[in-house]
N, C-alpha and C positions, 0 to 999 in steps of 0.2 A: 557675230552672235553673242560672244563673250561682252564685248560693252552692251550693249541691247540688255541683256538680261542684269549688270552692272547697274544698267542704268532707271530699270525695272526697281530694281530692289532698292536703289537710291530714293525712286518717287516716294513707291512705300511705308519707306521710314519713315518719310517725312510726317505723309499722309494719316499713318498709324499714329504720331508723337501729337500732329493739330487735334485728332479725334478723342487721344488721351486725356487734352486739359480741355475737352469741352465743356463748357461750364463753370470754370475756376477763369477766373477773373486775372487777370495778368499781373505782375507784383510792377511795385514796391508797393507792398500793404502796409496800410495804416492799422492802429490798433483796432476800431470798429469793424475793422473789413475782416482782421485776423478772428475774432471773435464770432463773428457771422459765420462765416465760413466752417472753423468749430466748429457753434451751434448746429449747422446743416449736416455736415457729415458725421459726429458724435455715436455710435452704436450704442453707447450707453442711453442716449438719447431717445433716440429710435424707436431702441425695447421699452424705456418706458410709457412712450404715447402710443403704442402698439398694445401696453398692458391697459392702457388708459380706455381702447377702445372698447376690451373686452368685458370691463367694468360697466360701460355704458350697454354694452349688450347685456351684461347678466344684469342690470336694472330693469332693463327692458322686459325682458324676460320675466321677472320677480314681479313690476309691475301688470304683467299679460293673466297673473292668476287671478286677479281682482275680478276680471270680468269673465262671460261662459266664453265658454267655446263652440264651436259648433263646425261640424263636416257633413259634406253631402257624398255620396256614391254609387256607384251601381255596379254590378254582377252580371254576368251571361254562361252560360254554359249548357251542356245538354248529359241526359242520364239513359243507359240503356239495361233493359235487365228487368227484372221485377221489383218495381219503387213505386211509390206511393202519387198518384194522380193530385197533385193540389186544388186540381177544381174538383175531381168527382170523388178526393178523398178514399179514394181506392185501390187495391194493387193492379198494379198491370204487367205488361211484359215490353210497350212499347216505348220508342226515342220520346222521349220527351226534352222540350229546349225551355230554358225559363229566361226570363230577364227578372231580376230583382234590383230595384230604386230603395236606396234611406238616406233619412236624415236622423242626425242627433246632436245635441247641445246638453251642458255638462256645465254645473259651475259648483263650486264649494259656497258653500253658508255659512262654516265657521269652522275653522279650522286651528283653532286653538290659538289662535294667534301670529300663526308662524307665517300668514301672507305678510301682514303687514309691519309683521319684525325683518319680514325678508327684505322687502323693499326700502324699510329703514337701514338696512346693514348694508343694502347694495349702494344707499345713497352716501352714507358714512364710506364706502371703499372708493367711491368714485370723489368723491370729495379729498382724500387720503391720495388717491393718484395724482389729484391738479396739485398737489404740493409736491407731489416726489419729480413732479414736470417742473417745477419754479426750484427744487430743490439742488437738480442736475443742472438746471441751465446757471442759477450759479456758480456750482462747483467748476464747471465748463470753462465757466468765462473768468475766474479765479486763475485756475490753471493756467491760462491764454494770456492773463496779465502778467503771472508770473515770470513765465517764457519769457511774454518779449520784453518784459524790464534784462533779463537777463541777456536777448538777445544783443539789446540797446549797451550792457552793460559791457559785455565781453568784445562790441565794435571799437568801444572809447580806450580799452586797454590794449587795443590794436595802437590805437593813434598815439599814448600814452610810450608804449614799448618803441613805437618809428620814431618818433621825437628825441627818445633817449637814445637811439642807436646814431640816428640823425646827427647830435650833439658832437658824439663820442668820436665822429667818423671826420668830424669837423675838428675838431680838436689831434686826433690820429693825425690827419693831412698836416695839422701846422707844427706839431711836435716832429713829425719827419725832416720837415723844413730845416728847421732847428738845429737837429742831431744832426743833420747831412752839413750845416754850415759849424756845429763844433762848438755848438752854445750851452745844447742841452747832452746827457749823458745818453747810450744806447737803451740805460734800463727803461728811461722813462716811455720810449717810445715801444719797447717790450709789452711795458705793463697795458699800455694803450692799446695793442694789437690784443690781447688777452680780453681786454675788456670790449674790445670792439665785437669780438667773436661770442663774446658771450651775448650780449647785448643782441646780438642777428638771432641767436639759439633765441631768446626772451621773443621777438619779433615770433617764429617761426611758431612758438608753444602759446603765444595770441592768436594766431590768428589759425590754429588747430580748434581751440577753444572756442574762438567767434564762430568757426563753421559746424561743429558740435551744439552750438545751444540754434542756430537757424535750423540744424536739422530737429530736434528737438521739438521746436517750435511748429515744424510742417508736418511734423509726425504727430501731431498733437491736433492741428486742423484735417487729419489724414488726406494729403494731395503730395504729391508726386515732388519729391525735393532736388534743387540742381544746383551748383554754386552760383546761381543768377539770383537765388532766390534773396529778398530785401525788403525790409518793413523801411517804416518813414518813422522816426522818433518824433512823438511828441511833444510839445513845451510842457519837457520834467520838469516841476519846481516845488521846492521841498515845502510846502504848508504848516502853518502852525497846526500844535492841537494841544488844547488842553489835557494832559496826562496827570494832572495832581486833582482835576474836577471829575473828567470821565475815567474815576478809578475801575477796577473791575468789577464787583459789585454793585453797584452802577448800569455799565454798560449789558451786565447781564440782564439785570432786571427789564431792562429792553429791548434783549433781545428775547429772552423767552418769549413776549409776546408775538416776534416778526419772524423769524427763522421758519422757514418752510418744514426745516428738519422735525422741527418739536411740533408744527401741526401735523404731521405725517404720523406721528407716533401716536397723539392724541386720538386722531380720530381712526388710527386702529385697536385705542382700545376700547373706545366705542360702539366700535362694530364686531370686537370679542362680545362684548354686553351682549351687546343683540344677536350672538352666537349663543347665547345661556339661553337667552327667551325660546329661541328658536327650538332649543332641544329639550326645553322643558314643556314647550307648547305641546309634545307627542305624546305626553303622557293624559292629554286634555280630549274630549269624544271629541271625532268631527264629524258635519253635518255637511252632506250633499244633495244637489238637485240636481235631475237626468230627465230631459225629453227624447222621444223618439217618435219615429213617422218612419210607417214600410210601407209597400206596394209593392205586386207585382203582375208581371206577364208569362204566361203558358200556351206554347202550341200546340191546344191542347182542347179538342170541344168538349163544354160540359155537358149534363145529364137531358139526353133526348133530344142532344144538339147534333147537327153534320156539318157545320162550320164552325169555325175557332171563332169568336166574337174578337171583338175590332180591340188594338192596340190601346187605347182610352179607355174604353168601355171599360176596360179589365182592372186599369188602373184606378179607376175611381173606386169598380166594387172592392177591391181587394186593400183598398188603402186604410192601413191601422195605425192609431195611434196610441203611444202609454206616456205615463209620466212617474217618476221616482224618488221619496225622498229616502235617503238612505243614511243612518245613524251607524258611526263606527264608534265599540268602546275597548279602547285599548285595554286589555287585563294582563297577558305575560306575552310579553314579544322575545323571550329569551336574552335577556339583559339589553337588546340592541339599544334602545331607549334610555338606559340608567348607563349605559359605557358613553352614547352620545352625548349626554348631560355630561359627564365625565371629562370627556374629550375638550366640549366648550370652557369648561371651566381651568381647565390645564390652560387654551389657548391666550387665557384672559389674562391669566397669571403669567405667560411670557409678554403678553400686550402690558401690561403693569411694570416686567422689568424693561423691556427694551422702552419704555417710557420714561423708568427713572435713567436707565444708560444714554438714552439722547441727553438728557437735560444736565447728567453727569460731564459726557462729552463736548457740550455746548461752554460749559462754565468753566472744564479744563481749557479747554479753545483758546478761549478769553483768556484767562489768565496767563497762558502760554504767550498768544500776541499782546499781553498788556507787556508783557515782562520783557517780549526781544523788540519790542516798539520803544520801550523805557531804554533798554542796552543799545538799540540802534540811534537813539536822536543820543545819547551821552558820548556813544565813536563818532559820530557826521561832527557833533561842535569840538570835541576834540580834535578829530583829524582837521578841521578850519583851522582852528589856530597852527596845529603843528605845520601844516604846508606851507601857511604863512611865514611863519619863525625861516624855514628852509628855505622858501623862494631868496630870502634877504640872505642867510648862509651861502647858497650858491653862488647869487648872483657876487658876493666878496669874496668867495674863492675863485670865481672863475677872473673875477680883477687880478687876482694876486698870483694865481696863475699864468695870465696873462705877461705879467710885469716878473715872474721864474720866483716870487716870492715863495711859493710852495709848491711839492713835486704833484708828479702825475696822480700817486697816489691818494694825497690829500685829496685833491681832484676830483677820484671816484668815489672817493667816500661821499663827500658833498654830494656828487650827484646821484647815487645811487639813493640816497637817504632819501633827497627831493625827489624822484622818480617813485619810489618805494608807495612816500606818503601821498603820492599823488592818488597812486592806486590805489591806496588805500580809502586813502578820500569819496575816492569816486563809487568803491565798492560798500562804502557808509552813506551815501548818498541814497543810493536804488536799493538798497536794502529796509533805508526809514522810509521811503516812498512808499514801500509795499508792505509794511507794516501797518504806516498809520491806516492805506484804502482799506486793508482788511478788518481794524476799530471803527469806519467809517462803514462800512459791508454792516455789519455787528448791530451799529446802533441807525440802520435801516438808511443808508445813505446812496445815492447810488453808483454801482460800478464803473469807474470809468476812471482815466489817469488826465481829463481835459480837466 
């Protein structure tokens, strides 16, 4: 019974773990797949095409005033007691049952404006949504690139750190040789064991690091992270870019016009405007039209009758119709009207700042990436040549080494120094990478690291 149910809860897991990634696509992801995926699961996302729909309803809606309206219904019930006869217009004492049938339709003729400022301000809010949807999926897919440059980034300093440990362990073994045969002194192969170990520590706090930015990463696409998890690196390769043409100034002037952010702000202050109209329209008469149609039925004989006439019959004589037009003129609504105007006009004045604050935000942006995209390609050509200089350093200490021209510790030096700029190299590298896509993002280019 024990393995049975063992074995029970073995399937289970299983079963439960396939059920978990249903839908998520298997790795090693590439960057369009990490990006997609993002996109899909995103909550930020979500809420706001979720806010996007309610915008399309409340147009809908704002659009629905334009036209009447119109509802049909009917009534039944019955009255006992002394009430008034509808056919014989009498009192009486007995049950009487009625059916009542109406129609009515309803439209505004002019209502100060405020239909058609509404359906203006619904379309300005709905148009302001499809940019905060182009706005997020940016941001999204920003993110995502960032990630996995770093993902990419923190693998290479794995290989980076095994190579140097690799070295050291290679060198360890032939320095032991040595010492054991009486060539070389004990310390050197001391200092070797020292630096060996350090070296595994470096190995071990890489690849902490590499598994930290994968979780990052999947935490960022929200799915389920395991140490299996593994993107495909792209052909990274570093791009020119004109940095002394597309100054900041420049690049802004272009992007104001592209940037989803600064449409988003525009056209709510747009639809503040048409919040002003709206609440100034109430101070304006408005004009309505109202039809109506009734009927009804009574079980009930009328005057000098001993049958109740026929269900039709009833409903023709009894069928009335009116029609209404109806003038409202605003005189004192108890401030409601002059605080609303009020209110619109407060909301227009924050639509005015958070408008100069995008466009503030935008041109700090830039200049911020103009500035660490300038510092980033000035470390990437610096650390080129210094790795270079080092490769040549090493590789004539490790000759000289070789040959007991110089001790172990010379040795480390040399390589630590070339191990060092390595890293460094590689972390000036993915750093300009994501610099320039983001001047390239800026001045409407598109996302991508291919």
């Amino acid at each position: 019974m024990k393995k049975l149910f063992f074995l029970f809860m073995a399937i289970f897991g299983v079963l439960h773990t396939a059920n978990s990634q249903e839908g998520i696509p298997p790795g090693p992801y590439d960057l369009q797949t990490c990006v997609e995926i993002a996109l899909e699961n995103n909550l930020t996302l979500k809420r706001t095409i979720a806010n996007q729909q309610i915008n399309e309803a409340t147009l809908l809606q704002n659009q629905g005033q334009r036209i009447p309206s119109f509802n049909v219904g009917a009534s039944s019930g019955f009255r006992w007691g002394r009430s008034i006869n509808p056919v014989t217009n009498l009192f009486e004492n007995n049950r009487i049952g009625n059916i009542n049938l109406f129609a009515n339709s309803s439209v505004t003729v002019f209502g100060g404006m405020r239909v058609n400022n509404s359906v203006a301000q619904a379309r300005k809010d709905l148009e302001s949504g499809e940019f905060s949807i182009q706005a997020t999926t940016n941001q999204v897919t920003l993110d995502v690139i960032n990630q996995f440059i770093n993902v990419v980034f923190n693998r290479e300093q794995v290989k980076i750190a095994e190579n140097q440990l690799k070295s050291t362990t290679e060198q360890l073994q032939r320095t032991t040789k040595l010492v054991e045969a009486g060539s070389l002194p004990l310390s050197d192969q001391l200092d070797l064991q020292s630096q060996n170990a350090t070296n595994q520590l470096e190995v071990i706090n890489a690849k902490n690091s590499y598994r930290l930015a994968k979780l990052s990463l999947a935490q960022l696409m929200q799915i389920p992270f395991s140490d299996e998890f593994e993107v495909i690196e792209p052909g990274f390769e570093v791009t020119t870019f004109d940095l002394e043409t597309n100054d900041p100034s420049r690049i802004y002037e272009i992007a104001i016009d592209l940037m989803p952010e600064i449409k988003v702000s525009e056209a709510n202050l747009e639809s503040a405007e048409y919040g002003v109209k709206i609440a100034k329209g109430a101070f304006l008469p408005t004009l309505g039209l109202s039809a109506n149609v009734f009927s009804n039925y009574v079980d009930q004989p009328g005057f000098g009758q001993t049958e109740i006439p026929p269900f039709g019959d009833q409903i023709e004589r009894n069928l009335s119709q009116s029609a209404n037009l109806q003038l409202n003129i605003p005189i004192f609504t108890n401030f409601n009207n002059r605080a609303s105007v009020q209110r619109a006009r407060a909301q227009k004045i924050l639509a005015e700042v958070d408008n100069t604050q995008a466009k503030n935000q935008l041109r700090q942006d830039i200049e911020t990436a103009f500035n660490q995209a300038l510092a980033s390609e000035q470390s990437y050509e610096a650390s080129l040549t210094r790795v270079k200089s080092l490769e040549e350093t090493f590789r004539i200490a490790k000759q000289r080494f070789d040959l007991g021209a110089i001790n172990s510790v010379d040795f480390q030096v040399a390589q630590n120094n070339l191990f060092n700029a390595q890293a460094d190299l590689l972390n000036a590298k993915y750093t300009y990478i994501f610099r320039i896509k983001v001047l390239d993002f800026y001045l409407g280019n598109p996302i991508n690291l291919n």
